[in-house]
C-alpha positions as CSV (number, residue, x, y, z in Angstrom):
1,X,-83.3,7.8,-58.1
2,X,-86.8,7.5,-59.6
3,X,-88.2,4.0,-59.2
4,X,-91.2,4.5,-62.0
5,X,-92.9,1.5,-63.5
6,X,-93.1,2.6,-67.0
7,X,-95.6,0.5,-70.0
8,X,-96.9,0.9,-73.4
9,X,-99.3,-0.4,-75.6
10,X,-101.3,0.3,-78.2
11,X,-105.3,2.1,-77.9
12,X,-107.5,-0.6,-76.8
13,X,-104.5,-3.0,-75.7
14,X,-103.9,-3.4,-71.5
15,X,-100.4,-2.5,-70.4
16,X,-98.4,-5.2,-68.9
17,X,-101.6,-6.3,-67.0
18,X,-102.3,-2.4,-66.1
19,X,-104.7,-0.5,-67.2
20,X,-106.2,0.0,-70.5
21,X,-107.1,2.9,-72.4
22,X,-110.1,3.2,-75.2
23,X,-108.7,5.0,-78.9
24,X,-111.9,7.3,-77.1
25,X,-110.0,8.4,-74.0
26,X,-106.8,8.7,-76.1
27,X,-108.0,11.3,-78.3
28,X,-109.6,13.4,-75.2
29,X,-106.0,12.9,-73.4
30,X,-104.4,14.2,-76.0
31,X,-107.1,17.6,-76.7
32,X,-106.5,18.1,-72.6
33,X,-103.0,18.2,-72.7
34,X,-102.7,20.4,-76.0
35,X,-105.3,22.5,-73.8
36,X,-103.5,23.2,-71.0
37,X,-99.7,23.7,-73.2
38,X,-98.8,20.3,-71.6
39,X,-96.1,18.5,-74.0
40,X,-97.1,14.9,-74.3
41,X,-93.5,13.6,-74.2
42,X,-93.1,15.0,-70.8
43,X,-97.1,15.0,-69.1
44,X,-100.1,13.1,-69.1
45,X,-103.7,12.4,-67.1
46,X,-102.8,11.3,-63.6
47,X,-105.5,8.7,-62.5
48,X,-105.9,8.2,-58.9
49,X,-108.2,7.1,-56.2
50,X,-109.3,8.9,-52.4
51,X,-111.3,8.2,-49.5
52,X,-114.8,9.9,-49.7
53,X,-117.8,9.9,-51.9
54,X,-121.0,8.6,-51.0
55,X,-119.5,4.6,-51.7
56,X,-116.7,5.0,-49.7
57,X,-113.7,5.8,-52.7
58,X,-113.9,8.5,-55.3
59,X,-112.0,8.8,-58.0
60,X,-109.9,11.6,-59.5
61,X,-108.9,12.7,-62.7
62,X,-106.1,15.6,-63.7
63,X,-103.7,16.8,-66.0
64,X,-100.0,16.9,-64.7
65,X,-97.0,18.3,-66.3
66,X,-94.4,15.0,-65.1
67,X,-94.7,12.3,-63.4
68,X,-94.3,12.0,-59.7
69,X,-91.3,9.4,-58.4
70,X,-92.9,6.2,-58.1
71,X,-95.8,6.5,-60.1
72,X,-96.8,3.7,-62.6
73,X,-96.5,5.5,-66.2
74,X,-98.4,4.0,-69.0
75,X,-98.5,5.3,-72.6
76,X,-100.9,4.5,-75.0
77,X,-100.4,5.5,-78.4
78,X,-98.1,8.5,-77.4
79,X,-100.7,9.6,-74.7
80,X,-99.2,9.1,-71.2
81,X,-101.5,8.2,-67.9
82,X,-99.8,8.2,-64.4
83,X,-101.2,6.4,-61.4
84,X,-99.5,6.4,-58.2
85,X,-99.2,3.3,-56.2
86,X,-101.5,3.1,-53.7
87,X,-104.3,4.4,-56.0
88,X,-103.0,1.1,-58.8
89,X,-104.0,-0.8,-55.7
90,X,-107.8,0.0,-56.9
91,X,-107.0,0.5,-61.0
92,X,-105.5,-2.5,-61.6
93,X,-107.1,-4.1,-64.8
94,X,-109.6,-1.0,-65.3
95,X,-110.6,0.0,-68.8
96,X,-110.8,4.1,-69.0
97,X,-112.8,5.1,-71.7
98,X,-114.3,8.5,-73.0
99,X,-117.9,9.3,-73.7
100,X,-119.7,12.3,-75.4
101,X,-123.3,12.4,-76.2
102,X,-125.8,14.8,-75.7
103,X,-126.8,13.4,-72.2
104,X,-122.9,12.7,-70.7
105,X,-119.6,13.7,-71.3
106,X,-116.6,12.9,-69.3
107,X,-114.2,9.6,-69.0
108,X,-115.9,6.5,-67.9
109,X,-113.9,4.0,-65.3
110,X,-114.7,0.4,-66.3
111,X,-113.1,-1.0,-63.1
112,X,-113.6,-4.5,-62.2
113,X,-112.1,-4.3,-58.5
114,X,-115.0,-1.7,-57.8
115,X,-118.1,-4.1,-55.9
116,X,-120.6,-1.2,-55.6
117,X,-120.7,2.4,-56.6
118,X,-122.7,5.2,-56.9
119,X,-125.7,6.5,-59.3
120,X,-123.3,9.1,-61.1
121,X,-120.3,6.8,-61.1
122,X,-117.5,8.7,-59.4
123,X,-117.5,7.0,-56.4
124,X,-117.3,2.8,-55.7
125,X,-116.2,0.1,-52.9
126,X,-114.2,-2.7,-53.0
């Protein structure tokens, strides 16, 4: 038996004390997932955190087709983001939020438990 943690909330609103999601990032979930032929009833961006990087943590990002057992699920205006739970550990209370211009594109991680990270942002310490 699946023991998910599953939230929702509107663009811009945090989820249950979770994580929140910019109308930005939203929009780019959903392009991703229309991109790979992901339906966004059943998959979403998986959020996650791993040892390495040049501040100790580095963060990943990734489309996935379902949830894994245990994950914590959040949905934000029909766009789904799974986080598994040692990897929430980190992401509690971070904002993800989507940039283009013409210097940077990508998602941004506003995350408040991160103490120190790197020039380009992918990696951090707590």
């Amino acid at each position: 038996m699946s023991e998910q943690v599953i939230l929702e909330a509107q663009p811009g609103e945090e989820a249950a004390e979770g994580v929140q999601v910019t109308p930005a990032a939203v929009k780019r979930i959903r392009v991703l997932l229309a991109k790979d032929g992901i339906a966004p009833e059943a998959g979403g961006l998986r959020l996650g955190v791993k040892g390495g990087g040049c501040s100790g943590l580095s963060y990943f990002i990734g489309m996935d087709a379902a949830p894994h057992e245990r994950d914590h699920i959040f949905t934000f205006d029909g766009a789904r983001v799974f986080i598994d739970p040692k990897s929430f550990a980190f992401l509690h209370g971070m904002t993800l939020d989507y940039e283009e211009t013409l210097m940077r594109q990508g998602f941004n991680f506003i995350n408040p438990n991160s103490k120190r990270s790197c020039g380009c942002g992918t990696s951090f310490s707590v």
